[in-house]
N, CA, C and O atoms as CSV, one atom per row, in Angstrom:
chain,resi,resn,atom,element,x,y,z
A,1,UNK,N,N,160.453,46.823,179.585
A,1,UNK,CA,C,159.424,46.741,180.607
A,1,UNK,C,C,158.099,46.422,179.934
A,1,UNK,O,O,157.814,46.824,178.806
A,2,UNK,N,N,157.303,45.672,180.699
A,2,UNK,CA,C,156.088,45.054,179.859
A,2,UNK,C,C,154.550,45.716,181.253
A,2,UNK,O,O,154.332,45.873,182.454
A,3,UNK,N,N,153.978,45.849,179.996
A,3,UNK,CA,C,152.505,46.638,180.773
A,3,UNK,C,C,152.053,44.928,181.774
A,3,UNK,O,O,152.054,43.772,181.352
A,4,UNK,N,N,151.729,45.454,183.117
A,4,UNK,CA,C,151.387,44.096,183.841
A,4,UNK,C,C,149.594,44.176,183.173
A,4,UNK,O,O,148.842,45.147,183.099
A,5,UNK,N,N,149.383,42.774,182.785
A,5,UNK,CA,C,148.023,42.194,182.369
A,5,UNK,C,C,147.165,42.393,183.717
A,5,UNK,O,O,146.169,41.690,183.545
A,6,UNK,N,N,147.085,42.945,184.836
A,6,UNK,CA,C,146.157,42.674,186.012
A,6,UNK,C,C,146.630,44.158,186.892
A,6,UNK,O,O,147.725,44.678,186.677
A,7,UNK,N,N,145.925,44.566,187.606
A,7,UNK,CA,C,146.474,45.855,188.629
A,7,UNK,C,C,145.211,45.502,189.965
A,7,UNK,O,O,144.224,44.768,190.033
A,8,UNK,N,N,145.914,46.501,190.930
A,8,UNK,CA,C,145.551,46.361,192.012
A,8,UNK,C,C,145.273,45.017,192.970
A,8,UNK,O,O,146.352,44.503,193.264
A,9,UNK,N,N,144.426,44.489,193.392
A,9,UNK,CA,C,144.660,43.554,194.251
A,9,UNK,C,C,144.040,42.443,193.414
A,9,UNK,O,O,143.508,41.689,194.229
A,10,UNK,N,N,143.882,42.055,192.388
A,10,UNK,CA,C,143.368,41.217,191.366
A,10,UNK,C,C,144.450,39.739,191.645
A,10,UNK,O,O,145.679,39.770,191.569
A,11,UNK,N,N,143.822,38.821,191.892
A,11,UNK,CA,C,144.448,37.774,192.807
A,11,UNK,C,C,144.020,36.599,191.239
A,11,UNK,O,O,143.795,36.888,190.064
A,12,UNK,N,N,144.078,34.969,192.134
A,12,UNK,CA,C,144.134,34.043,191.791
A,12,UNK,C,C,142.841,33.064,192.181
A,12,UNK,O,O,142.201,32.953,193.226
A,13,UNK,N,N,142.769,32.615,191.299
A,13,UNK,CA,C,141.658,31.566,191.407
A,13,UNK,C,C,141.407,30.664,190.991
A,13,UNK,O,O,142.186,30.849,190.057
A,14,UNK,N,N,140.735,29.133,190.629
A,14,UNK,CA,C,140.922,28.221,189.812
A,14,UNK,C,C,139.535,28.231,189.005
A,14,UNK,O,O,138.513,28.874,189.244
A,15,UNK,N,N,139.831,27.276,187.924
A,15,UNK,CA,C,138.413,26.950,186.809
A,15,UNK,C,C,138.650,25.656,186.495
A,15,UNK,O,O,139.703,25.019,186.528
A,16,UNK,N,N,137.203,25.238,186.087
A,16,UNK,CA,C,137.497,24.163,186.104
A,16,UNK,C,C,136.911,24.108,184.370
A,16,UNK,O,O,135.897,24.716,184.027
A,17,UNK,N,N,137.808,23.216,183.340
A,17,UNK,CA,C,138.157,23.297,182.422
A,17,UNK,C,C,138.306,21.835,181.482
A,17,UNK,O,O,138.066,20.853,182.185
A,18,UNK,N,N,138.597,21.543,180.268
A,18,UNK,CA,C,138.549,20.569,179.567
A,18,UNK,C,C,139.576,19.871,180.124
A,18,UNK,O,O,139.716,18.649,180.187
A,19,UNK,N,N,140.483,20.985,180.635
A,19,UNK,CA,C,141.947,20.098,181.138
A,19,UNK,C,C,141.828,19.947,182.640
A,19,UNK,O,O,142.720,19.363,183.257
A,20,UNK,N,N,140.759,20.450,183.264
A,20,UNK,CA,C,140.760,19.525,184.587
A,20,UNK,C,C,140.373,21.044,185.741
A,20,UNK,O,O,139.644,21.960,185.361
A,21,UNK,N,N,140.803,21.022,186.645
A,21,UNK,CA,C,141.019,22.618,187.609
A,21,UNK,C,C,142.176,23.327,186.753
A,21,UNK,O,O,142.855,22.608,186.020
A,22,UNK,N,N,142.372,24.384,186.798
A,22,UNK,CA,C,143.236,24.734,186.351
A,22,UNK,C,C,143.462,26.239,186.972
A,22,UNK,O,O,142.431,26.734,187.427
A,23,UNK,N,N,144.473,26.924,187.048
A,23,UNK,CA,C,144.877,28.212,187.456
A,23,UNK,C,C,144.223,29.035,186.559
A,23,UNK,O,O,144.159,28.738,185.366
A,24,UNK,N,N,143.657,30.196,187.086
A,24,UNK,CA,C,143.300,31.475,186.571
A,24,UNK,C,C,142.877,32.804,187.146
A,24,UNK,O,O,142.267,32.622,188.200
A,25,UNK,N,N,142.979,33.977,186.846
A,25,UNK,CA,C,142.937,35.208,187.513
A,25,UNK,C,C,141.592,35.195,188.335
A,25,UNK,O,O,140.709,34.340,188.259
A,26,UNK,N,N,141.610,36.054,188.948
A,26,UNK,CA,C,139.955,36.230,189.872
A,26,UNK,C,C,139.557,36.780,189.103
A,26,UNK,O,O,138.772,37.516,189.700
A,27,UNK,N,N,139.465,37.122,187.632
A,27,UNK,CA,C,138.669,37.240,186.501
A,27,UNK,C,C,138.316,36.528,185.694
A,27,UNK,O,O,137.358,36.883,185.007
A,28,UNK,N,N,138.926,35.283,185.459
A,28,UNK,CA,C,138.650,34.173,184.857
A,28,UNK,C,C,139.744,34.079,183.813
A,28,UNK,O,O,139.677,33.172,182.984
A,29,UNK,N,N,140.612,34.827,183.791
A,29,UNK,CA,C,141.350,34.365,182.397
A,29,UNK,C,C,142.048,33.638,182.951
A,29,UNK,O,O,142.435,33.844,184.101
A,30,UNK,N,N,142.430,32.417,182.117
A,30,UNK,CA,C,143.350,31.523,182.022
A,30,UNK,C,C,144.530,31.619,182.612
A,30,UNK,O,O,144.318,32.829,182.535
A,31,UNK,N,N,145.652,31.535,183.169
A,31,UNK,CA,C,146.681,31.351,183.425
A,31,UNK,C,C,147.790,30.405,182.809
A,31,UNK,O,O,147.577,29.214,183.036
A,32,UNK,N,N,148.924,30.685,182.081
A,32,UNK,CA,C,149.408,29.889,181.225
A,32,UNK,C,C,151.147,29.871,181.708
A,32,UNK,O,O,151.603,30.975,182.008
A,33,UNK,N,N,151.989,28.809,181.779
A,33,UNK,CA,C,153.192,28.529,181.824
A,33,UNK,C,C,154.108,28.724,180.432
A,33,UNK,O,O,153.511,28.898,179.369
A,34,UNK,N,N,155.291,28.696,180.458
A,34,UNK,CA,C,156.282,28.618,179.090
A,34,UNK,C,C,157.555,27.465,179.467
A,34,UNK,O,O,158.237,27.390,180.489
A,35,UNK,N,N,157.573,26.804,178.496
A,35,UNK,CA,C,158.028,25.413,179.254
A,35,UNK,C,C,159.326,26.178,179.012
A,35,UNK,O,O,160.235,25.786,179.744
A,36,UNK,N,N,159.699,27.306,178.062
A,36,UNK,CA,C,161.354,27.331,177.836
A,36,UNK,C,C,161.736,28.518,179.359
A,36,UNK,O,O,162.834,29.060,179.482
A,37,UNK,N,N,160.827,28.669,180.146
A,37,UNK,CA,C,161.334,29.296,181.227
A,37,UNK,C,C,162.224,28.732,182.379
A,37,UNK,O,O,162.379,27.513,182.302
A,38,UNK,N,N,162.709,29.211,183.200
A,38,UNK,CA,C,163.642,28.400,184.240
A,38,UNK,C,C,162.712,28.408,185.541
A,38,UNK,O,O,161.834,29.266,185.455
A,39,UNK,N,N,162.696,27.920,186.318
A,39,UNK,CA,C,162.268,28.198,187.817
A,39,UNK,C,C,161.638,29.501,188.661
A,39,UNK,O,O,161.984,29.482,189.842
A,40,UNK,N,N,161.170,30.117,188.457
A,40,UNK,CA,C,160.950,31.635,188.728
A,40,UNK,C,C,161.874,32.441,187.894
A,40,UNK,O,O,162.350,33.441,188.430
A,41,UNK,N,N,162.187,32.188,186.747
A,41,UNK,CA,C,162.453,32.634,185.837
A,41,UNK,C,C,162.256,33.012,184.162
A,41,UNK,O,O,162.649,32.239,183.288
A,42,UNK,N,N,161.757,33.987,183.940
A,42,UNK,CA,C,161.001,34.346,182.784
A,42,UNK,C,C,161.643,34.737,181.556
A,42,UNK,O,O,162.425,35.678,181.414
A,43,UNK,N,N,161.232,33.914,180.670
A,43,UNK,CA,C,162.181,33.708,179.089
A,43,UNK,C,C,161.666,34.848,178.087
A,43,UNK,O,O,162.294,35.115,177.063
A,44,UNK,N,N,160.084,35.722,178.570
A,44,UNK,CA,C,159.100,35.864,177.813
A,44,UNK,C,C,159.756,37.231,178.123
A,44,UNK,O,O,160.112,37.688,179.208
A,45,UNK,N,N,159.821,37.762,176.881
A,45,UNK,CA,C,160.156,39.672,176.768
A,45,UNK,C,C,159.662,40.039,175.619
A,45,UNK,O,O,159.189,39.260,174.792
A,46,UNK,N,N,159.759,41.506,175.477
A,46,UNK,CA,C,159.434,42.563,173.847
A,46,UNK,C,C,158.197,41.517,173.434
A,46,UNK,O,O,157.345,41.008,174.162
A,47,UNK,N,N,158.375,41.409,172.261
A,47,UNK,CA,C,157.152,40.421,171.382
A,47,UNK,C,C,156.571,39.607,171.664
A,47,UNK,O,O,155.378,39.455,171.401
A,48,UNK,N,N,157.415,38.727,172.398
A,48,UNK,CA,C,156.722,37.412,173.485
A,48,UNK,C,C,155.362,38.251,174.948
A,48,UNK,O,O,154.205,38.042,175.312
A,49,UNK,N,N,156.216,38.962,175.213
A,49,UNK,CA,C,155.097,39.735,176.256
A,49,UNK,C,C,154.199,40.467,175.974
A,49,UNK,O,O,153.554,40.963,176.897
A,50,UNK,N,N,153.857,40.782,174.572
A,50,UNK,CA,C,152.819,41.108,174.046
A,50,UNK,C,C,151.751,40.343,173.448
A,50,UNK,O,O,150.607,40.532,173.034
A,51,UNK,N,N,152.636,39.343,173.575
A,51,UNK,CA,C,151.094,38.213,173.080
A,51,UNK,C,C,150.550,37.113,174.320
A,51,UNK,O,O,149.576,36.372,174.450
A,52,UNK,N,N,151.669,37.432,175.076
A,52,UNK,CA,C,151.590,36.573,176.524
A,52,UNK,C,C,152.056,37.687,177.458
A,52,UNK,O,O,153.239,37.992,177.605
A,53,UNK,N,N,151.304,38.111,177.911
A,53,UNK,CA,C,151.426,39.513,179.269
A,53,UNK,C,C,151.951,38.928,180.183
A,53,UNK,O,O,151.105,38.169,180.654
A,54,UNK,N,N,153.301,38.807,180.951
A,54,UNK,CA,C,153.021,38.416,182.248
A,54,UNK,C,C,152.116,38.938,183.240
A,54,UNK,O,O,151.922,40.145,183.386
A,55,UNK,N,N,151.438,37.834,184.073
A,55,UNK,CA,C,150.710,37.991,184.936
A,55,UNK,C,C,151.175,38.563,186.404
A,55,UNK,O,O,151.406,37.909,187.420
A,56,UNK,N,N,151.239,39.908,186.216
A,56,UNK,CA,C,151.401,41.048,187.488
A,56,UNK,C,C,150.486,41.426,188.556
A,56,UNK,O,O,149.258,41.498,188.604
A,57,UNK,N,N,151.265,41.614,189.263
A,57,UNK,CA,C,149.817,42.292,190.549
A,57,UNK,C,C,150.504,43.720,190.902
A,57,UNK,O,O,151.538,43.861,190.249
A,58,UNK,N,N,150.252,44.683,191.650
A,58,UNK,CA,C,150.353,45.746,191.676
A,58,UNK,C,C,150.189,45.814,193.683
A,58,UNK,O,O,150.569,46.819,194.284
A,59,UNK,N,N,149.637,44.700,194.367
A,59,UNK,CA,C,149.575,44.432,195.706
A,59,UNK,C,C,149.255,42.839,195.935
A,59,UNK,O,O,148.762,41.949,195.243
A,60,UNK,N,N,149.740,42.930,197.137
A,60,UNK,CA,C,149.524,41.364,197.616
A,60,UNK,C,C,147.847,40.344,196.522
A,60,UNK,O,O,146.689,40.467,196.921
A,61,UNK,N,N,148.031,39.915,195.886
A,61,UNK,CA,C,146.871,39.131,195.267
A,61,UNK,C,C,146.521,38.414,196.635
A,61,UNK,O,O,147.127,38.048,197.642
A,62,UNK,N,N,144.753,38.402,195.964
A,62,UNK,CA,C,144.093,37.674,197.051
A,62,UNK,C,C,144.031,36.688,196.214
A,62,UNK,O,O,144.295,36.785,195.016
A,63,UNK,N,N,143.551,35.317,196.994
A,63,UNK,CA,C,143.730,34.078,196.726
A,63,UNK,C,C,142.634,33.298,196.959
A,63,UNK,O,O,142.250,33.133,198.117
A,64,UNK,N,N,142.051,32.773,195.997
A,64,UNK,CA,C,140.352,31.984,195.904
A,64,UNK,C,C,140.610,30.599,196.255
A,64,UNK,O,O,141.742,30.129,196.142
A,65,UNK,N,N,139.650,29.936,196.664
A,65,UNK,CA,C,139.775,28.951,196.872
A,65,UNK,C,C,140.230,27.669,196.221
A,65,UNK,O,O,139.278,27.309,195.529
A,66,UNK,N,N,141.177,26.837,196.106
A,66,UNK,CA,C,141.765,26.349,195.424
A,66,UNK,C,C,142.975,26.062,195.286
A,66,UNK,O,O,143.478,24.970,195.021
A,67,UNK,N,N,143.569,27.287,195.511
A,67,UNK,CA,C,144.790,27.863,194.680
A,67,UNK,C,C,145.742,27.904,195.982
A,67,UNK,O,O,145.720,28.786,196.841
A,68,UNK,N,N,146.687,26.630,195.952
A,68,UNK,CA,C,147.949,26.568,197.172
A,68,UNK,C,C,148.809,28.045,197.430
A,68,UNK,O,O,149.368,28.563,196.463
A,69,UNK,N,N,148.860,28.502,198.396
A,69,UNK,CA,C,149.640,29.592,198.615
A,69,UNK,C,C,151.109,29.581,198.816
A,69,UNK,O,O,151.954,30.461,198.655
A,70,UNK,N,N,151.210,27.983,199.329
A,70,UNK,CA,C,152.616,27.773,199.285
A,70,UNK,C,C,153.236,27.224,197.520
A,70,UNK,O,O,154.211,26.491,197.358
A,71,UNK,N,N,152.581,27.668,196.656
A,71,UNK,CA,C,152.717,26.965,195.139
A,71,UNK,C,C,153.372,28.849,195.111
A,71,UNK,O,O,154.450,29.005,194.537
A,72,UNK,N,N,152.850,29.819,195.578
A,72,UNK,CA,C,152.855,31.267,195.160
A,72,UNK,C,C,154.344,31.928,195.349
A,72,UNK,O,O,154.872,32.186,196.431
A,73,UNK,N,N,154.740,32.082,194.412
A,73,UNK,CA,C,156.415,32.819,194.205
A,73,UNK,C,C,156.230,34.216,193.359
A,73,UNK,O,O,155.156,34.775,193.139
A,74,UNK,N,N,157.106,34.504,193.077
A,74,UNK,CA,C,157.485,36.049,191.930
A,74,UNK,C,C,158.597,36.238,191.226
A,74,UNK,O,O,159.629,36.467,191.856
A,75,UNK,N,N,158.615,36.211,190.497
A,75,UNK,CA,C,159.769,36.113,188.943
A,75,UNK,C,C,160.689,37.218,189.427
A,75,UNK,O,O,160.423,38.353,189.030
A,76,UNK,N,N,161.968,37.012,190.407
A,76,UNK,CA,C,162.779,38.260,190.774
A,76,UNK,C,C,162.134,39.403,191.392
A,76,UNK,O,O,161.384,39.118,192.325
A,77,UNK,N,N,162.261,40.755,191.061
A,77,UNK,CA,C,161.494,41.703,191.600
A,77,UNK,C,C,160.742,42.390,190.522
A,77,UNK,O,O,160.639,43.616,190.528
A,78,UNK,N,N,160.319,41.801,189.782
A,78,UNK,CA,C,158.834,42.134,188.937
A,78,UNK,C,C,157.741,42.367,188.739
A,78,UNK,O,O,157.114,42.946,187.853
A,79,UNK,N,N,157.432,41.685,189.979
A,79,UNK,CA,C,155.709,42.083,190.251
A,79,UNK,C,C,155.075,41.095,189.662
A,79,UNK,O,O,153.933,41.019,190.116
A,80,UNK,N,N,155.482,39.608,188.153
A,80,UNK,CA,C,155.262,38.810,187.651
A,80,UNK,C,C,155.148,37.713,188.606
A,80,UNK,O,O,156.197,37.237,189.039
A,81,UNK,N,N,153.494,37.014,189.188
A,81,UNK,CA,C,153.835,35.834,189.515
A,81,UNK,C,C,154.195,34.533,189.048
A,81,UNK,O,O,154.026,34.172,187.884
A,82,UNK,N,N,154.805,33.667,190.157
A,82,UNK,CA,C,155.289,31.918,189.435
A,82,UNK,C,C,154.036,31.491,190.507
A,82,UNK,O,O,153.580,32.113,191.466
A,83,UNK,N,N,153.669,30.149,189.930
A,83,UNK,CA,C,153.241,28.980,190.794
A,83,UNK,C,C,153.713,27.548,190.643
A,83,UNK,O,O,153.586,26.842,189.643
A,84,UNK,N,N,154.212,27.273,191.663
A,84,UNK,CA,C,155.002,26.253,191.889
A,84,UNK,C,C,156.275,26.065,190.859
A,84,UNK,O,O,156.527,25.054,190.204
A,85,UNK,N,N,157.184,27.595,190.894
A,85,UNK,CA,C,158.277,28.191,190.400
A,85,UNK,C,C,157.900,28.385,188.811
A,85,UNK,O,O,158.814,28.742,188.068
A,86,UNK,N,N,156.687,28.181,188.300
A,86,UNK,CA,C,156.509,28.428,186.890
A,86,UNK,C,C,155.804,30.255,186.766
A,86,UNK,O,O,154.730,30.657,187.213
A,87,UNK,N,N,156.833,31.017,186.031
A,87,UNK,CA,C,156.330,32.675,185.635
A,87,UNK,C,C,154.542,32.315,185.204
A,87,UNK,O,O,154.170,31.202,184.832
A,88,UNK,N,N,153.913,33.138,185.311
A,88,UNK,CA,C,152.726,33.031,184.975
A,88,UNK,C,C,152.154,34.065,184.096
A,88,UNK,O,O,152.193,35.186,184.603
A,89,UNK,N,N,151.544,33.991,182.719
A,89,UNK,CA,C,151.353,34.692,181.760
A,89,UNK,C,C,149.925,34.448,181.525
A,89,UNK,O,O,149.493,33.310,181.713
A,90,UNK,N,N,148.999,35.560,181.066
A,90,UNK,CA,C,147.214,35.059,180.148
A,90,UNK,C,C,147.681,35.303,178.732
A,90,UNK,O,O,148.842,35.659,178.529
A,91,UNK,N,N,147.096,35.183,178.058
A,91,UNK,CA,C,147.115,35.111,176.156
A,91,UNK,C,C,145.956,35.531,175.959
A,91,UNK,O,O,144.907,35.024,176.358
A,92,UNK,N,N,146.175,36.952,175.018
A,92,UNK,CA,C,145.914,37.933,174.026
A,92,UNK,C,C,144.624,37.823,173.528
A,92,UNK,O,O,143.718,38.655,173.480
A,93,UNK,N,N,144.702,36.189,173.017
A,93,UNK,CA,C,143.383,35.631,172.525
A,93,UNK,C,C,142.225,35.132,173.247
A,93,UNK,O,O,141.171,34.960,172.634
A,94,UNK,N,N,142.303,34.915,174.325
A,94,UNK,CA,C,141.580,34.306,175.307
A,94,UNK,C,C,140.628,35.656,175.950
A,94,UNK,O,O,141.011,36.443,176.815
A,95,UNK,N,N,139.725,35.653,175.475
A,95,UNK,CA,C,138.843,36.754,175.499
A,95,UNK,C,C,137.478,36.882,176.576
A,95,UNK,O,O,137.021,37.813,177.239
A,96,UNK,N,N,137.117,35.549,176.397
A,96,UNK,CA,C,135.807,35.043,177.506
A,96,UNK,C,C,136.755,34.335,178.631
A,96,UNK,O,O,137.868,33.829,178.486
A,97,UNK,N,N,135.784,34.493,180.040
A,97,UNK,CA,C,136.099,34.069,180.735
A,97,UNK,C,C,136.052,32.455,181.087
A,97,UNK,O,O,134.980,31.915,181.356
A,98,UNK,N,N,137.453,31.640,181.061
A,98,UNK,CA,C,137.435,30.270,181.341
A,98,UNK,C,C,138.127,29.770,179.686
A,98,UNK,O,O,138.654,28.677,179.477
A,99,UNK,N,N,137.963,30.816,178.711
A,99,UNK,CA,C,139.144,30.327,177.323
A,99,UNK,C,C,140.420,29.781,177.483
A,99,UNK,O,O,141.167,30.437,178.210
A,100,UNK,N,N,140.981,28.496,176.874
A,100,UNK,CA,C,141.818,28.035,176.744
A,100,UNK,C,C,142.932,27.904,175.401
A,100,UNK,O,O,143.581,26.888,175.149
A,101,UNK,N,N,142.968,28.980,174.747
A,101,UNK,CA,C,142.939,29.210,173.447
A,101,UNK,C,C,144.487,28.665,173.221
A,101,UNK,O,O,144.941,27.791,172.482
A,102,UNK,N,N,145.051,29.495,174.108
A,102,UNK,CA,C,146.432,29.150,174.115
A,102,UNK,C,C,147.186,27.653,174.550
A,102,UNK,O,O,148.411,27.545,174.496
A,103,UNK,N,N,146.305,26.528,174.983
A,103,UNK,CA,C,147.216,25.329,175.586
A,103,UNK,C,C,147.899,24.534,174.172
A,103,UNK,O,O,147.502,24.072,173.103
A,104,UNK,N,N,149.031,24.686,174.839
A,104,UNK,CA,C,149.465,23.721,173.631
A,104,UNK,C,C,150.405,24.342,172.182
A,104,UNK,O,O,150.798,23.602,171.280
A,105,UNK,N,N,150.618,25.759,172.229
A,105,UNK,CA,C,150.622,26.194,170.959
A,105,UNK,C,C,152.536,26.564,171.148
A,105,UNK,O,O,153.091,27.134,172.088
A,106,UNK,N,N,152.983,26.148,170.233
A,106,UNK,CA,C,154.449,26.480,170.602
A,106,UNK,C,C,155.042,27.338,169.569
A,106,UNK,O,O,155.180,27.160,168.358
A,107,UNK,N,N,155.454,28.605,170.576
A,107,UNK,CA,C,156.139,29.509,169.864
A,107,UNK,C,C,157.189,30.164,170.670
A,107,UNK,O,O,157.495,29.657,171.749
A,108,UNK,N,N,157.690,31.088,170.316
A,108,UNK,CA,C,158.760,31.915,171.276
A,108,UNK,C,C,159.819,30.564,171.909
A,108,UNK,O,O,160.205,30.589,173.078
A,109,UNK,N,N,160.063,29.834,171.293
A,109,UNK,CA,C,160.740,28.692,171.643
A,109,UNK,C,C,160.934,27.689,172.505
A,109,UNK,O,O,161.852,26.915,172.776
A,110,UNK,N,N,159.318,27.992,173.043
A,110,UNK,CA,C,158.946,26.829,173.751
A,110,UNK,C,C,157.371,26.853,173.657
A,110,UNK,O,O,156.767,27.739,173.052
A,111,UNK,N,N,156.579,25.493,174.501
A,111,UNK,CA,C,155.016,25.658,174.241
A,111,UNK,C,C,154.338,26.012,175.601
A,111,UNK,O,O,154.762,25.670,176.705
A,112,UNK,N,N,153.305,26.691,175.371
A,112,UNK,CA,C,152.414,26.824,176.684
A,112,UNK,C,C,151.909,26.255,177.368
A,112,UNK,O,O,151.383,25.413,176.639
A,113,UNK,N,N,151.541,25.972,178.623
A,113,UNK,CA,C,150.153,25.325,178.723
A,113,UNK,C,C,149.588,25.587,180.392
A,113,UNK,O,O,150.243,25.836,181.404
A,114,UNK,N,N,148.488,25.462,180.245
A,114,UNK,CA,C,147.780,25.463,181.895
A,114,UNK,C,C,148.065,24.706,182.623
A,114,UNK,O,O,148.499,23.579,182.385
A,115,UNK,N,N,147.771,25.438,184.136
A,115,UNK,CA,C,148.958,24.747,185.331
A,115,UNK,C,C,148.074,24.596,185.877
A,115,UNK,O,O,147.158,25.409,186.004
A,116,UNK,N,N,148.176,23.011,186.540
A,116,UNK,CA,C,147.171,22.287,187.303
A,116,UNK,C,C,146.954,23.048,188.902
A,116,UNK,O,O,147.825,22.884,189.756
A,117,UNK,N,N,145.986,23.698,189.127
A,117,UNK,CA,C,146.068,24.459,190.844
A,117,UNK,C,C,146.187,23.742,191.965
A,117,UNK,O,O,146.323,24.156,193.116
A,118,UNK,N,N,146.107,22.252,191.426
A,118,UNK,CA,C,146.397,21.544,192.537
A,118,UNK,C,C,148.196,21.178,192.728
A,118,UNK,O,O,148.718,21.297,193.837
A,119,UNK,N,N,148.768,20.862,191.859
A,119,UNK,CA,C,150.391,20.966,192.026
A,119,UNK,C,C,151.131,21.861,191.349
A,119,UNK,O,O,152.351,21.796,191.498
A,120,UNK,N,N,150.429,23.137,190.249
A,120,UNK,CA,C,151.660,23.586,189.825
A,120,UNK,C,C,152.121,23.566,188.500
A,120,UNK,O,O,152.621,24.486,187.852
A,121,UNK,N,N,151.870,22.293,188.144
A,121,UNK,CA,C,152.645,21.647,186.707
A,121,UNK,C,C,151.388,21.655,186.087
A,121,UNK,O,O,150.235,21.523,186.498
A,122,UNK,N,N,152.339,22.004,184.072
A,122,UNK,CA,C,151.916,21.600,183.068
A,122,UNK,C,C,150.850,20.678,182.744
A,122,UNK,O,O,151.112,19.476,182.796
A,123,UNK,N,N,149.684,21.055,182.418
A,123,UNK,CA,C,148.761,19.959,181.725
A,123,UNK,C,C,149.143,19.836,180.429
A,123,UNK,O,O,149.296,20.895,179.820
A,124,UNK,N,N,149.394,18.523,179.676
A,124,UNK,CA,C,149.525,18.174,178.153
A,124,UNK,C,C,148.515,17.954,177.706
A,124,UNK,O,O,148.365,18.025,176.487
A,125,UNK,N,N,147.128,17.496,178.835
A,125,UNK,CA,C,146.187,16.777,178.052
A,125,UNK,C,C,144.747,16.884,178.577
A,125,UNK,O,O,144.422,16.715,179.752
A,126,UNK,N,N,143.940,17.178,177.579
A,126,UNK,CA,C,142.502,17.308,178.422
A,126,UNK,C,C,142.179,15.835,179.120
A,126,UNK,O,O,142.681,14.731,178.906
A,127,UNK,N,N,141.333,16.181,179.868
A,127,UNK,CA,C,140.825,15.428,180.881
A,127,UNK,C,C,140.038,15.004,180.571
A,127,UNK,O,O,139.112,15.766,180.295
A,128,UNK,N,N,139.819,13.575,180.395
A,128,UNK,CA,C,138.173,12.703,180.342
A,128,UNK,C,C,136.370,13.591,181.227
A,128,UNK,O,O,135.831,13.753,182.322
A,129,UNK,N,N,136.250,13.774,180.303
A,129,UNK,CA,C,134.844,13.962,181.490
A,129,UNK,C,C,134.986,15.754,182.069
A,129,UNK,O,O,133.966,16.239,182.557
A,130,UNK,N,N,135.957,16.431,182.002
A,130,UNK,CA,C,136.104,17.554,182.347
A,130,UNK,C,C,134.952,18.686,182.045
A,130,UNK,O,O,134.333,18.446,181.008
A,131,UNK,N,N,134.615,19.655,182.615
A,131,UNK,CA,C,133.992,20.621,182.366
A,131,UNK,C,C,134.455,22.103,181.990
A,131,UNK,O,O,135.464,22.529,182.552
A,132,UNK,N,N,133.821,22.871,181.125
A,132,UNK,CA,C,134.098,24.376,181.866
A,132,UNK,C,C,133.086,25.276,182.637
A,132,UNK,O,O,131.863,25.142,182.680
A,133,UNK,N,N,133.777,26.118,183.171
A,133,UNK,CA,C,133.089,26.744,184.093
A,133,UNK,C,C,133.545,27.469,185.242
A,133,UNK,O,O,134.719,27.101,185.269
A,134,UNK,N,N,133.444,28.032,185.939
A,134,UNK,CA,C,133.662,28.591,187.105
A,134,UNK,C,C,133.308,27.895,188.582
A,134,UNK,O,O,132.199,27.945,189.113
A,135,UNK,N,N,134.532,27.212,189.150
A,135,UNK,CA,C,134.450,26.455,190.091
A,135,UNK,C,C,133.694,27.027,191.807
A,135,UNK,O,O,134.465,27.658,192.531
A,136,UNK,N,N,132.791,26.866,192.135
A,136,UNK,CA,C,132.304,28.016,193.210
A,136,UNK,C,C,133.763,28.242,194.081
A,136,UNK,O,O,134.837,27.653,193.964
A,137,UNK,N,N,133.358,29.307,194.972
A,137,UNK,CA,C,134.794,29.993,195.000
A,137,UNK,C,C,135.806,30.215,194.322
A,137,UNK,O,O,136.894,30.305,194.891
A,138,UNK,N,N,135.705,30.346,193.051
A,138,UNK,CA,C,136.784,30.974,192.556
A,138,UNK,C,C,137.127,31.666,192.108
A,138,UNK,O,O,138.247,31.792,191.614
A,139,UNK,N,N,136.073,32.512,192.137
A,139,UNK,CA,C,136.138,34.090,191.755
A,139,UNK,C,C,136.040,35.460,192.557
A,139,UNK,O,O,136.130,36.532,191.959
């Protein structure tokens, strides 16, 4: 069993980032995928979930502007959300709000990366012209 990274009604929100909008908590941390996961299914346990928490809620998450509700699933009965069937995890290192520390880095036998809030899927690549920051409404 893994300590959930978020409690109480601590929801979802987007940022907008080098890699474009991107998913992240109504606190600002990052939100990150694991490509070796299955469909609402989570690869990440023991050691892996300590450096990548899955992202838990503890009650219905509220939902900021941005962020598709029909993209919103849950990894079995875990309390771990998916968006757009991907488990959703923050990283350890990502300390300030809107850090991207983790895109890209492959370990636990597959690589990470931030999920676009507009469909769901994997970003590989920063975005021309992108910003960071906190997108109004999204916190």
């Amino acid at each position: 069993t893994t300590t959930p990274s978020t409690a109480g009604t601590l929801g979802l929100a987007v940022e907008s980032s080098a890699y474009g909008t991107i998913l992240a908590t109504s606190s600002g941390k990052t939100l990150y995928e694991h490509s070796n996961d299955g469909t609402n299914k989570s690869s990440c346990t023991a050691a892996c979930a300590a450096v990548w928490p899955p992202f838990k809620v503890a009650a219905v998450p509220s939902i900021g502007a941005g962020v598709k509700e029909a993209l919103l699933g849950e990894v079995g009965k875990t309390a771990q959300l998916s968006y757009g069937g991907r488990p959703l995890y923050t990283f350890v290192k990502d300390t300030a709000s809107g850090d991207t520390k983790g895109e890209g880095i492959h370990t636990f036998g597959g690589t990470w990366y931030v999920l676009s809030a507009s469909t769901g899927k994997p970003v590989t690549a920063k975005v021309s012209g992108a910003t960071s920051g906190t997108l109004p409404g999204g916190v």
